[in-house]
C-alpha positions as CSV (number, residue, x, y, z in Angstrom):
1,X,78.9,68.1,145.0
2,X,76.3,66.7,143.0
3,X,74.5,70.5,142.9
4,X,78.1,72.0,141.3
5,X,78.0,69.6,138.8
6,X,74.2,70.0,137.8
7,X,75.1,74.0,137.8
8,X,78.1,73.4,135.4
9,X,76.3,71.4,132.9
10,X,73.4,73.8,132.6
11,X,75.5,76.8,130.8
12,X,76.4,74.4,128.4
13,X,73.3,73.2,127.6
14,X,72.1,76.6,126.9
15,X,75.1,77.4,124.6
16,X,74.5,74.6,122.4
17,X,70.4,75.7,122.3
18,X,71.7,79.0,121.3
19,X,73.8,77.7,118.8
20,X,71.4,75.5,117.4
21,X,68.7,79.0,117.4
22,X,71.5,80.5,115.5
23,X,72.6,78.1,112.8
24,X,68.6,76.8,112.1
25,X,67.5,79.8,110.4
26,X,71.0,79.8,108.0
27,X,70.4,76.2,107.6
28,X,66.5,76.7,105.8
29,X,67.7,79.6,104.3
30,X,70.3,77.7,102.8
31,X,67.9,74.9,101.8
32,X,64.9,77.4,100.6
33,X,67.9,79.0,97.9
34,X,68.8,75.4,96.7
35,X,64.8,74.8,96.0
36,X,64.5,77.9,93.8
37,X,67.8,77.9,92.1
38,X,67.0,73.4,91.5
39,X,63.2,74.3,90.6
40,X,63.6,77.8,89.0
41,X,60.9,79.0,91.4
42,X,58.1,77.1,89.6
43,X,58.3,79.6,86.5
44,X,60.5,77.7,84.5
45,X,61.9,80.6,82.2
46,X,65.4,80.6,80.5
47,X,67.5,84.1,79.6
48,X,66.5,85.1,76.4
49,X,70.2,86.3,75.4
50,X,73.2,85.0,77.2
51,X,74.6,87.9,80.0
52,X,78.1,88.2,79.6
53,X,80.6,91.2,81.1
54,X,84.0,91.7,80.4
55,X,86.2,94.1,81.5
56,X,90.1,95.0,80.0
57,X,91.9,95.7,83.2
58,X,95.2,96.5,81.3
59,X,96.5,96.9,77.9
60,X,100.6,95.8,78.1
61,X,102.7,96.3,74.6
62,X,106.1,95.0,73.8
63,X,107.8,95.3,70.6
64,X,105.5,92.7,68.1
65,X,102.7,92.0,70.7
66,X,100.0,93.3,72.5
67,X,98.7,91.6,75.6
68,X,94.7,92.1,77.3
69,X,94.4,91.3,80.9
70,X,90.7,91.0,80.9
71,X,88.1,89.8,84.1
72,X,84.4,88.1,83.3
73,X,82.5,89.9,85.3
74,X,79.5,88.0,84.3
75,X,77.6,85.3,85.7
76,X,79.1,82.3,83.9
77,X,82.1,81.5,81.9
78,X,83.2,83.7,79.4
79,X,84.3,82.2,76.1
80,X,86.4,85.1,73.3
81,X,85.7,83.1,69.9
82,X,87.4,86.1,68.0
83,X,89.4,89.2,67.6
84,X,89.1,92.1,65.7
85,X,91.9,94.8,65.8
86,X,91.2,98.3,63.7
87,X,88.6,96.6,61.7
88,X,90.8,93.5,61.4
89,X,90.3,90.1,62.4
90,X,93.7,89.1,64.2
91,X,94.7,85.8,65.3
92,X,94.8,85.7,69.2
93,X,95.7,83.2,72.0
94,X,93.6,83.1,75.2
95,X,94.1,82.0,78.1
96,X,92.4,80.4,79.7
97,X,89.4,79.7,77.5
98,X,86.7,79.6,79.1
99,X,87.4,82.1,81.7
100,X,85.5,81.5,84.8
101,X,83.7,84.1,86.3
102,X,85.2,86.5,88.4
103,X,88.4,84.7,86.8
104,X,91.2,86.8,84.9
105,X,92.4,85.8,81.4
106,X,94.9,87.1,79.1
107,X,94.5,88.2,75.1
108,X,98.0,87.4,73.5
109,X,98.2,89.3,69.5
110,X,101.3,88.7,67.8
111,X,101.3,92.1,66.3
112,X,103.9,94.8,65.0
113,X,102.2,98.1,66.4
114,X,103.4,101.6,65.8
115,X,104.4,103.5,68.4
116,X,101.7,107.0,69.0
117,X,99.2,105.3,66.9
118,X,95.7,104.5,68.4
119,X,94.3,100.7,67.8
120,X,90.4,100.1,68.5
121,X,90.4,96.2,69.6
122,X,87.1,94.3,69.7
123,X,86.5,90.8,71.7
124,X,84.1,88.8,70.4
125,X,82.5,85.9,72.7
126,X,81.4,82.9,70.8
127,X,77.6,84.1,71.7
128,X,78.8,87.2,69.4
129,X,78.6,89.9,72.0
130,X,81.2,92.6,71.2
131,X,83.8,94.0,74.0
132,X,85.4,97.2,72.9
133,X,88.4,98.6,74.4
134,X,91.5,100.8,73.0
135,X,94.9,102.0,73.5
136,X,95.0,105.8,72.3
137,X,98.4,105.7,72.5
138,X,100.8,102.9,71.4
139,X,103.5,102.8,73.8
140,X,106.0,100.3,74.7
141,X,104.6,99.2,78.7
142,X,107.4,99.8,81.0
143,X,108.9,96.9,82.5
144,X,109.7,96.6,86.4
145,X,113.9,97.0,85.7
146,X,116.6,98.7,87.7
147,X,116.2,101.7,85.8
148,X,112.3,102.2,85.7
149,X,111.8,101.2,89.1
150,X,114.6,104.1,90.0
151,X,112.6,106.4,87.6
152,X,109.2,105.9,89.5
153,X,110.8,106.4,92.9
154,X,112.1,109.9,92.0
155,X,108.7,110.9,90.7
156,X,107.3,109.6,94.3
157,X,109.7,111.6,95.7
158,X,109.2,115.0,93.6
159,X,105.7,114.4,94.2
160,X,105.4,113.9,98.2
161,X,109.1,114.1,99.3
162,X,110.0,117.2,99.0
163,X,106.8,119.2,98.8
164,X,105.6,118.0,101.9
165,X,109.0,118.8,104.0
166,X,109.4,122.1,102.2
167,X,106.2,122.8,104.2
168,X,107.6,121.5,107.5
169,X,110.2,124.1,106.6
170,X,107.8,126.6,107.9
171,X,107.3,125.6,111.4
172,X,110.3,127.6,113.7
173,X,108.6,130.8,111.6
174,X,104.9,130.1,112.0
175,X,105.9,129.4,116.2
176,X,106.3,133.0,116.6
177,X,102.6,133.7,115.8
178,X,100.3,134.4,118.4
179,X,97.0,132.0,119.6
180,X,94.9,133.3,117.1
181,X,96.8,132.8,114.3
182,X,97.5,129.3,115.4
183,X,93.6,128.8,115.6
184,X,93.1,130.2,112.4
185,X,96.2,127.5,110.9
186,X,94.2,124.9,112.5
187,X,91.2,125.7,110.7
188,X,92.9,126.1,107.5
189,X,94.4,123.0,107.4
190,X,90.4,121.6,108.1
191,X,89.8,123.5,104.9
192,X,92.4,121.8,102.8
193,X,91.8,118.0,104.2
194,X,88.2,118.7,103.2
195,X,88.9,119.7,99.6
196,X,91.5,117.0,100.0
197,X,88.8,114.4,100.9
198,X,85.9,115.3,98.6
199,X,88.7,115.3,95.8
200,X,89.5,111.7,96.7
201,X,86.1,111.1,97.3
202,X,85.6,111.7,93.5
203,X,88.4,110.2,92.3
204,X,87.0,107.0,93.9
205,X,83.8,107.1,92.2
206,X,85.3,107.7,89.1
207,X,87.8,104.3,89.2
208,X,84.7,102.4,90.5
209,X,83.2,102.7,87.5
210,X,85.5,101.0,85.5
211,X,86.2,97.5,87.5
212,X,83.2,94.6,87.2
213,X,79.9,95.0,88.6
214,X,79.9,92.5,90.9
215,X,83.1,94.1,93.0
216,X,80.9,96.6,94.0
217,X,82.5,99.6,93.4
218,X,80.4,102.1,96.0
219,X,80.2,99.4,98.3
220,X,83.9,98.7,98.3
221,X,84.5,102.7,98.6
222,X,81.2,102.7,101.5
223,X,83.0,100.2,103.5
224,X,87.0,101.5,103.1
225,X,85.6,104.9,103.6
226,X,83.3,103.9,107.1
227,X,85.9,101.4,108.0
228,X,88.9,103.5,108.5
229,X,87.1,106.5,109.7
230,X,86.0,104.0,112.8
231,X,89.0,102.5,113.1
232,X,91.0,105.8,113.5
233,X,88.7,107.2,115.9
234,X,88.4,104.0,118.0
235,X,92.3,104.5,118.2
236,X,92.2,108.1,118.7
237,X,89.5,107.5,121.4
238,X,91.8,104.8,123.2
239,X,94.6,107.3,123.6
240,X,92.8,110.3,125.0
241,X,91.9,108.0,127.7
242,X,94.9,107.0,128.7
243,X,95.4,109.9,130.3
244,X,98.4,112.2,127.7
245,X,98.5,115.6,128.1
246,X,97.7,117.8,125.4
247,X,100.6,118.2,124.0
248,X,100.7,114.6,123.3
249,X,97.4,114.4,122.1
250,X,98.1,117.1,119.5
251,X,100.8,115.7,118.7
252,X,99.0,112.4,117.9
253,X,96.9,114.3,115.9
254,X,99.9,115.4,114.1
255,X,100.8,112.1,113.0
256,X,96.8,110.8,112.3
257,X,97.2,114.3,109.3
258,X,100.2,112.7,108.1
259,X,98.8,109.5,107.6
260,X,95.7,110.7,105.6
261,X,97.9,113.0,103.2
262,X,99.8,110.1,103.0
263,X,97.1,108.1,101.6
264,X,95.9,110.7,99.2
265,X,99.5,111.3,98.0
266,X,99.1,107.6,97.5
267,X,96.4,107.7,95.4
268,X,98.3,111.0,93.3
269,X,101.2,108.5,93.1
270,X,99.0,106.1,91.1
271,X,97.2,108.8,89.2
272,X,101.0,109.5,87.9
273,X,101.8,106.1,87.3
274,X,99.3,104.9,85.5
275,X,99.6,108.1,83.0
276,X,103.3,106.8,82.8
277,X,102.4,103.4,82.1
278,X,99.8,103.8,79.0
279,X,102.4,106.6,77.3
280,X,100.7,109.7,78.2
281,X,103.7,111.4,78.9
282,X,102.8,114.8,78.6
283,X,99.8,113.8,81.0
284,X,102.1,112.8,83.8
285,X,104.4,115.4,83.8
286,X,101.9,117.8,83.9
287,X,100.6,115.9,86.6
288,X,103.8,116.1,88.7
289,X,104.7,119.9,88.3
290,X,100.8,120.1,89.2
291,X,101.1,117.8,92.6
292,X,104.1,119.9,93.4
293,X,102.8,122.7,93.8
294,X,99.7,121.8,95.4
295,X,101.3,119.1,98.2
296,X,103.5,122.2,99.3
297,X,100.6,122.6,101.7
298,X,100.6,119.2,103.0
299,X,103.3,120.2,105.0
300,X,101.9,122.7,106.8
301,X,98.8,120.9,107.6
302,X,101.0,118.7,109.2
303,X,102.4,121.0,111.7
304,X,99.6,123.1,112.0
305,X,98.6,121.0,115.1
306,X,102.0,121.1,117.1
307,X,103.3,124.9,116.8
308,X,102.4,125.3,120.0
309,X,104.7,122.8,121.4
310,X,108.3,121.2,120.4
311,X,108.6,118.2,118.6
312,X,112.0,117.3,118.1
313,X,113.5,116.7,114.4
314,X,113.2,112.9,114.2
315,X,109.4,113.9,115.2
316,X,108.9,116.1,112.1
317,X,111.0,113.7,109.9
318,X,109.1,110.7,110.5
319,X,105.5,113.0,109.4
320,X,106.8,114.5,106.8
321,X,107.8,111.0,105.4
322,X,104.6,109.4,106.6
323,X,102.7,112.2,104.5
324,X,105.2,112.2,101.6
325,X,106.6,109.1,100.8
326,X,103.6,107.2,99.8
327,X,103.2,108.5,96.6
328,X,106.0,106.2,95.7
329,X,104.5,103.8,96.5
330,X,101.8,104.7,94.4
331,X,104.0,105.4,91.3
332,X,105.0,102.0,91.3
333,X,101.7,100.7,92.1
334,X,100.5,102.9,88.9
335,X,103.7,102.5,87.0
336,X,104.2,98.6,86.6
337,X,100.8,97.3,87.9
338,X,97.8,99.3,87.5
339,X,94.2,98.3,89.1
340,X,91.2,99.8,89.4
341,X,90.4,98.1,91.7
342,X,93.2,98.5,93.9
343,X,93.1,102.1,93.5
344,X,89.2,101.9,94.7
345,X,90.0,100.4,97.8
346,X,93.2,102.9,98.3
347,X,91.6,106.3,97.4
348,X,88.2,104.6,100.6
349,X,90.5,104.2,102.8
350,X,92.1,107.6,102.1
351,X,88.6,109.2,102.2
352,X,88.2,107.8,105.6
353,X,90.8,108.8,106.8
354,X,90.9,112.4,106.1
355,X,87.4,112.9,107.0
356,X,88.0,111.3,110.2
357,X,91.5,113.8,111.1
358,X,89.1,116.6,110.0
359,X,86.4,115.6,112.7
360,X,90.0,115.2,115.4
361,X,91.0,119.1,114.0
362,X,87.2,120.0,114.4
363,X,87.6,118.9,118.3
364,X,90.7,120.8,118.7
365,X,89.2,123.9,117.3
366,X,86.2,123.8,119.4
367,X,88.5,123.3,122.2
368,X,90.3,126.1,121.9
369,X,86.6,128.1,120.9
370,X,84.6,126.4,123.6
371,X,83.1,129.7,125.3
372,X,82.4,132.0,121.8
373,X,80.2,131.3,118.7
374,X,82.5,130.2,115.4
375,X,85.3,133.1,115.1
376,X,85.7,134.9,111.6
377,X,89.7,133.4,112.2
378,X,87.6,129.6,112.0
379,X,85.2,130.5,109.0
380,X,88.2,132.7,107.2
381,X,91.0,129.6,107.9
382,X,88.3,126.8,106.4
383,X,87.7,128.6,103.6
384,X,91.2,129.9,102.7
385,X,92.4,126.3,103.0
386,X,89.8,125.0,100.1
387,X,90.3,127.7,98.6
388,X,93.9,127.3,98.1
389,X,93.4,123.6,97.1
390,X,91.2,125.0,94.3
391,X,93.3,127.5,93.1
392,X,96.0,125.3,92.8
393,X,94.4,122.3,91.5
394,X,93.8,124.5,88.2
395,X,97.7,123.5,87.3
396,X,96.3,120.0,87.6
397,X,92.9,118.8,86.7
């Protein structure tokens, strides 16, 4: 009895050795920081200037008044000491003053715009660093009501809706094609996911650069991006080996292309939205007839995988609204709250994910290609399917 006991007591004793191995080296990390930041490393300098960011997230106008949601993005609190709105100082309420950093703050002006003009607005801190921003078109921001919210939703729906079952509309006449034609579908719809994917991919990069340095833009769109594309496969992974047939599988895979069109019809949703919301009207429309014609083809990426086999109609409905309706979603996301940084993390994760259905279609295709080199049906379906993304984001971009 007394040997049990002596052998029960040892693994604890070598967890708690372990944890102490673990948490020492955080501990003098922690305390080696602390010395530099209390002793300034010995050097003893000071900044010459003070560094100070600031960033307008969102410009809101209502009849008399103009409100800044602005974010210090710099490494101490932020201060505005003045105002100056097309080359006029303004009196302005801010709150709060200081902002802290990282912190959000809001610019109140009590001040009768005109609607379509332009206004260049300056933000002075009280270290005399100017901010610039500008609204280049006046417009009176809409307001989350019955009526605009039922205004965004249609839009969501014109823009992923309908397109994306119009395609689905497709599959009892694409059935009747032979093997190779199904092979060369499957490799068209790899074509348009790319050009779907590098299109997000750049739509990313260009929202990172306008939230604070310190988020991290690339990093945030590095980790959404490598994060999802794991996840998705881990889950993918875990279902081939339970053992479904085929069919099932392809089918699965059916659902993982919903889900990244999905995202990227998010991300168009917001695109839309935030046009909308600033009062570039003419911008947004254009925008919708544009998405409309391109997300026709959504649909039959969707299906591409499953024309072999028989889903039943509650099947197709639920990917066709899975790939659709999130560009609601993304209108009022766009529409009544618009983020950059919001839309950085969306458009990653939407990267991801298409990149990772196009590695799943890349399978399939090699599957069904396993004993020849690449077919001219693969190379000719890849390329027809970015090249009907291009084409038909002329009528957008």
């Amino acid at each position: 009895m007394a040997e049990k006991s002596n052998s029960t007591k040892i693994p604890s004793s070598i967890n708690i050795q372990t944890a102490v191995l673990l948490i020492l080296p955080l501990l003098v990390l922690g305390a080696v920081i602390w010395l530099f930041l209390s002793t300034g490393g010995g050097l003893q300098l000071r900044s010459p200037a003070p560094v100070e960011a600031l960033t307008v997230e969102r410009s809101l106008l209502s009849p008399g008044s103009i409100d800044l949601r602005i974010r210090n993005g710099g490494p101490d609190d932020l201060r505005i000491a003045q105002v100056i709105i097309n080359d006029a100082v303004w009196p302005a309420t801010v709150t709060p003053n200081p902002i802290p950093r990282l912190g959000r703050g809001t610019v109140h002006l009590n001040y009768m715009w005109t609607q379509g003009e332009a206004y260049d607005i300056r933000l002075l801190s009280n270290n005399a660093i100017s901010f610039e921003t500008q609204i280049p078109v006046a417009f009176n921001t809409p307001q989350p009501t019955g009526r605009t919210f039922l205004s965004f939703t249609l839009i969501g729906i014109y823009v992923g809706v309908i397109p994306v079952y119009l395609g689905l509309f497709w599959f009892p006449a694409l059935r009747q094609l032979d093997r190779r034609w199904m092979t060369f579908l499957l490799a068209l719809t790899a074509g348009l996911l790319v050009f779907l994917g590098v299109d997000t991919l750049a739509e990313a990069l260009e929202q990172a650069g306008q939230i604070p340095g310190p988020f991290q833009g690339i990093g945030l769109i590095g980790t959404g991006a490598l994060v999802t594309f794991l996840l998705l496969d881990a889950i993918s992974k875990r279902q081939a080996a339970t053992g479904r047939d085929e069919a099932a599988q392809r089918q699965s895979l059916a659902y993982l292309i919903a889900t990244g069109i999905g995202l990227h019809n998010l991300g168009e949703g917001l695109a839309i939205g935030a046009a909308f919301n600033v009062g570039a009207l003419n911008l947004g429309a254009f925008l919708v007839v544009g998405f409309i014609i391109q997300n026709i083809t959504e649909g039959l990426g969707i299906i591409a995988p499953v024309l072999r086999d028989r889903p039943g109609i509650k099947q197709l409905a639920w990917m066709g609204f899975i790939g659709g309706a999130p560009a609601i979603a993304g209108a009022w996301l766009g529409g009544f709250a618009p983020s950059p940084t919001l839309a950085v993390v969306f458009l990653a994760i939407g990267t991801g994910a298409i990149f990772e259905v196009v590695y799943e279609i890349s399978k399939l295709i090699r599957k069904d290609t396993a004993r020849q080199p690449m077919p001219a049906t693969v190379f000719g379906g890849v390329t027809t399917g970015m090249l009907i993304m291009w084409i038909t984001g002329l009528l957008v971009k």
